[in-house]
TORTISE-219996 format. One record per residue (C-alpha): residue number from 1; residue in one letter; x, y, z. Coordinates in steps of 0.5 Angstrom, whole numbers, plus 500, padded with zeros to 3 digits. Layout:
// TORTISE-219996
k, r, xx, yy, zz
NUM, a, X, Y, Z $
...
This chain:
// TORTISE-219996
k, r, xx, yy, zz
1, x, 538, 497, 521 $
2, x, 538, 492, 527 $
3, x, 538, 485, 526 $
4, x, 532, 484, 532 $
5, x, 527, 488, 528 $
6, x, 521, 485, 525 $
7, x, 521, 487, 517 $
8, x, 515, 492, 517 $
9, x, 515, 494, 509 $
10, x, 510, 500, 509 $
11, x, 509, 499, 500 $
12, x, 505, 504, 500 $
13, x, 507, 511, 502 $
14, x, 507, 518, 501 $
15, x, 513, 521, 503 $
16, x, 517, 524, 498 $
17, x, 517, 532, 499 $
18, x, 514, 537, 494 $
19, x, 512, 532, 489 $
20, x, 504, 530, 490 $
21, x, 499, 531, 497 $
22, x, 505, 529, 502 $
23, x, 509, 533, 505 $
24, x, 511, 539, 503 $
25, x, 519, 540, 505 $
26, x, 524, 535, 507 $
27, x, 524, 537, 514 $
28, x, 516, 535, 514 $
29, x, 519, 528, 510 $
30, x, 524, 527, 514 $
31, x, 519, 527, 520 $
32, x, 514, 522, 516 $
33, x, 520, 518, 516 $
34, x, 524, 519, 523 $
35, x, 515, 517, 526 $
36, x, 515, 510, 521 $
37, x, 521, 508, 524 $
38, x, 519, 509, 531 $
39, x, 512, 505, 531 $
40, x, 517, 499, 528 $
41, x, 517, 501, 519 $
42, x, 524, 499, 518 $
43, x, 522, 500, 510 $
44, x, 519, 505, 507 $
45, x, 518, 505, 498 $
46, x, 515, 511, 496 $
47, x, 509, 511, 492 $
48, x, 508, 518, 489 $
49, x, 501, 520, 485 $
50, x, 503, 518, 478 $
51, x, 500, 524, 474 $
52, x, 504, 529, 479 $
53, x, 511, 525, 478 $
54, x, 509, 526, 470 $
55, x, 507, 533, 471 $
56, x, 514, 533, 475 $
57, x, 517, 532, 469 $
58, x, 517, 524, 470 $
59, x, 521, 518, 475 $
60, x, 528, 521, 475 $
61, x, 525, 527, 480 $
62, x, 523, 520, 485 $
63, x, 530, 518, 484 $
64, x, 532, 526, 486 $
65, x, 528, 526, 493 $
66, x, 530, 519, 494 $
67, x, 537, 520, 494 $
68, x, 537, 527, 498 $
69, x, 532, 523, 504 $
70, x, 536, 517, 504 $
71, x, 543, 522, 505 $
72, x, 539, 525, 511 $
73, x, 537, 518, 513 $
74, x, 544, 517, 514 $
75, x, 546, 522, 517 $
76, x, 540, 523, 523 $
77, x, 542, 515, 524 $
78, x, 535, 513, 523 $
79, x, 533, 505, 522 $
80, x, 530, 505, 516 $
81, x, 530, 503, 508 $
82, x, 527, 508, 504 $
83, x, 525, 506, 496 $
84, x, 523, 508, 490 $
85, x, 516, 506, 487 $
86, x, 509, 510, 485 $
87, x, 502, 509, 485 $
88, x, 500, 508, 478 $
89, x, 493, 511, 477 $
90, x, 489, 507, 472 $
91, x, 487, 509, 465 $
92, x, 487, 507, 459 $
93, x, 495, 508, 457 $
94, x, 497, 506, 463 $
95, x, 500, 499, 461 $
96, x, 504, 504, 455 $
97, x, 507, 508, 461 $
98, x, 510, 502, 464 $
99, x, 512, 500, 458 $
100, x, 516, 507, 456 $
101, x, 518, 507, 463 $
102, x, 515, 514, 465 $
103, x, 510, 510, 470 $
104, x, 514, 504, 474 $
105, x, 513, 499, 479 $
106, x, 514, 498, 487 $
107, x, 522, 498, 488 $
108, x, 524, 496, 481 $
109, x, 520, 489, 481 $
110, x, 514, 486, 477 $
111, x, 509, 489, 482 $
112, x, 505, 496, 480 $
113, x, 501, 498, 485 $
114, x, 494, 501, 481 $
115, x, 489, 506, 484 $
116, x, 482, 506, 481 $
117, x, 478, 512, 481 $
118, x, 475, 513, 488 $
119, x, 468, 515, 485 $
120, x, 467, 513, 479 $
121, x, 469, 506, 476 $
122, x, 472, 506, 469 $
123, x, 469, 501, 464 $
124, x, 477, 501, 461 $
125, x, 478, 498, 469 $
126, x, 478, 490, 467 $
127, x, 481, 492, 460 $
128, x, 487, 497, 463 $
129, x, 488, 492, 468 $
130, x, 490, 486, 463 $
131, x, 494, 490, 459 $
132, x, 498, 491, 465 $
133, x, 498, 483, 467 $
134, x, 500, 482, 460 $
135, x, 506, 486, 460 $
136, x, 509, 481, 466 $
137, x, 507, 485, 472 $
138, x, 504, 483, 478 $
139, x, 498, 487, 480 $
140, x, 497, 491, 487 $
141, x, 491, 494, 487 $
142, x, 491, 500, 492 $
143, x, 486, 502, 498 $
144, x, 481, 498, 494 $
145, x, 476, 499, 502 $
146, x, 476, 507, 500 $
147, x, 474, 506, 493 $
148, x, 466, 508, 493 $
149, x, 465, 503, 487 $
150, x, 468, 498, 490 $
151, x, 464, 499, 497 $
152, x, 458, 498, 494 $
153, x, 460, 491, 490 $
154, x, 466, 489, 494 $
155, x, 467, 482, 490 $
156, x, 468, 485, 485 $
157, x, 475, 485, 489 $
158, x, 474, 478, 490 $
159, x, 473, 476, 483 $
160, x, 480, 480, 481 $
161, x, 484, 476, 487 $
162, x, 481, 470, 483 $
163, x, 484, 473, 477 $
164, x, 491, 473, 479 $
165, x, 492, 480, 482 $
166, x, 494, 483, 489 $
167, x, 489, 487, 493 $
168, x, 492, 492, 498 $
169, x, 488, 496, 504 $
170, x, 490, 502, 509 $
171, x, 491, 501, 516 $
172, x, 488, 507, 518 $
173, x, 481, 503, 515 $
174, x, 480, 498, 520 $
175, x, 480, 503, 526 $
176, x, 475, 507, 523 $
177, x, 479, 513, 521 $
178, x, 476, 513, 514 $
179, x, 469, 512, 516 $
180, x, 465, 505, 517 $
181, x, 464, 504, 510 $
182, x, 470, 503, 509 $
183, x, 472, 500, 515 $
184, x, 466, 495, 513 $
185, x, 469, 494, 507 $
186, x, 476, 492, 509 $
187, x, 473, 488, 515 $
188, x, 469, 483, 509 $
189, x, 475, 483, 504 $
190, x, 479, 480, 510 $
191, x, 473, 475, 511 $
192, x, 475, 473, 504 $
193, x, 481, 472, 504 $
194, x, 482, 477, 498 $
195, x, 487, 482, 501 $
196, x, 494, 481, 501 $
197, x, 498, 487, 505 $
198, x, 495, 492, 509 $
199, x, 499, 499, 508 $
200, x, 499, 506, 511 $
201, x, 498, 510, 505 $
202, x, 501, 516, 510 $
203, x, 502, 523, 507 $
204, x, 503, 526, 514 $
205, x, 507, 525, 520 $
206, x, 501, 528, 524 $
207, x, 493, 527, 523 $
208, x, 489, 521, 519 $
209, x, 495, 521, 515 $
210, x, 500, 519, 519 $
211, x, 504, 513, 519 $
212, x, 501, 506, 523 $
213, x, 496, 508, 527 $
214, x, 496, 505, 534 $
215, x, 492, 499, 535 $
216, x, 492, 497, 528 $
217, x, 495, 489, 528 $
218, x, 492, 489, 534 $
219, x, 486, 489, 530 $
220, x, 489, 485, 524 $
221, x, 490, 479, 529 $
222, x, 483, 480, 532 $
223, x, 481, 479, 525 $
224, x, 484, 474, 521 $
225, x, 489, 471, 527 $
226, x, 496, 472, 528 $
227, x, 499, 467, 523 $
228, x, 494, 471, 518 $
229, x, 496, 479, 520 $
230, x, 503, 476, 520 $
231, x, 503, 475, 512 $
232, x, 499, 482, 512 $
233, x, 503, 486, 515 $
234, x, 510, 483, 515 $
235, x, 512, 477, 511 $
236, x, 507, 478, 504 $
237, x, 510, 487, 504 $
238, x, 517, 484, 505 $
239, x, 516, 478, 499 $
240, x, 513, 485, 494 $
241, x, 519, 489, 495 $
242, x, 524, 483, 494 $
243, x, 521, 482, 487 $
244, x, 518, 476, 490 $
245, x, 510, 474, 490 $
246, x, 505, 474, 496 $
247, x, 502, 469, 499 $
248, x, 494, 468, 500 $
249, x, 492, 470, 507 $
250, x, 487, 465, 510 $
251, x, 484, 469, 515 $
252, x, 482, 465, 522 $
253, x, 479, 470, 527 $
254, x, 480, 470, 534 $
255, x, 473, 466, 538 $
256, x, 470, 469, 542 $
257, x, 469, 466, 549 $
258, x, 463, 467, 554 $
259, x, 462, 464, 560 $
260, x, 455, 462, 562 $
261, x, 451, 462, 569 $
């Protein structure tokens, strides 16, 4: 990897080939990952859907693909980590699959990014969430922009952040690929400080899906300012993956200026 390249760890990633809803061969795969490296990811961790991975027979099928990818990495020269992690749905058990060790954690570290149901909210969540923390892990909470509950009562995300855990949003969100109620979701988050990494969650190399849309920390700088997105995009993704903890985001968007006549 070159040493002039800004770190860009992309925790949130569907990249691993006939597995879950991301591609569906390697060549696609490698496409995914060939594109992130050319719109500056210089890490990926891949966060295949936990009940696919179980369905697959459990994590070893994550170390399989990882391995076969990495060989092709090398080979075509591409700049760019690739490592394991998983999108952990949230259930009821969920803390009991970590602790078996048939759902992990984001590149062998304390965090486990958490997926909750995208339309209908648990009442185990608050619950499953704790026995997770209790466990030692550190909470990431996945996409928390698109999930509909928490577009209807978004301090419910703020009230978790000040429990201790971690939220995540997609970048695609705040240029609008999702449409406006998630974009509006992320935009207040951010206006609150309750979001610590903003993540690609590709599962294409083409399309919506695809890795880093053009414009995004552009957007991000508007938002929160430079140091904020800074922390967002770069520093708090690079701390996750090197088993370190974010640091909180303190947003200070760019003014706007008008000139009077």
């Amino acid at each position: 990897m070159s040493q002039d390249r800004v770190p860009l760890w992309d925790t949130h990633s569907h990249v691993l080939h006939d597995l879950d809803d991301g591609p569906e061969t390697i060549d696609a795969a490698l496409e995914i990952i060939a594109l992130s490296a050319e719109r500056g990811v210089t890490g990926i961790v891949a966060t295949p859907h936990s009940l696919s991975v179980l369905d697959a027979g459990g994590p070893a099928i994550i170390n399989d693909r990882i391995g076969r990818l990495r060989a092709l990495i090398s080979e075509h020269s591409i700049p760019i980590e690739l490592v394991p992690g998983m999108e952990i749905r949230l259930m009821p058990d969920a803390a009991e699959h970590l602790s078996a060790g048939r759902f992990i954690t984001l590149n062998d570290t304390k965090t486990a990014l958490v997926e909750f149901d995208y339309t209908q909210w648990a009442t185990y969540a608050d619950q499953a969430l704790f026995d997770i923390a209790v466990l030692g892990h550190h909470i990431l909470l996945a996409h928390v922009e698109r999930i509909v509950p928490l577009q209807l009562h978004p301090n419910r995300v703020v009230h978790y952040v000040e429990r201790g855990y971690f939220s995540q949003i997609t970048a695609a969100s705040l240029t609008g690929g999702f449409g406006s109620a998630p974009k509006k979701t992320a935009e207040y988050l951010l206006s609150k400080g309750a979001v610590h990494v903003v993540a690609s969650d590709t599962h294409s190399s083409h399309g919506l899906r695809k890795p880093w849309p053009a414009g995004v920390v552009e957007r991000i700088e508007k938002l929160v300012g430079e140091d904020a997105a800074h922390l967002l995009v770069h520093e708090n993704p690079a701390r996750i993956v090197n088993g370190e903890t974010p640091l909180p985001v303190e947003p200070h968007p760019k003014r706007r200026f008008r000139l009077f006549g």
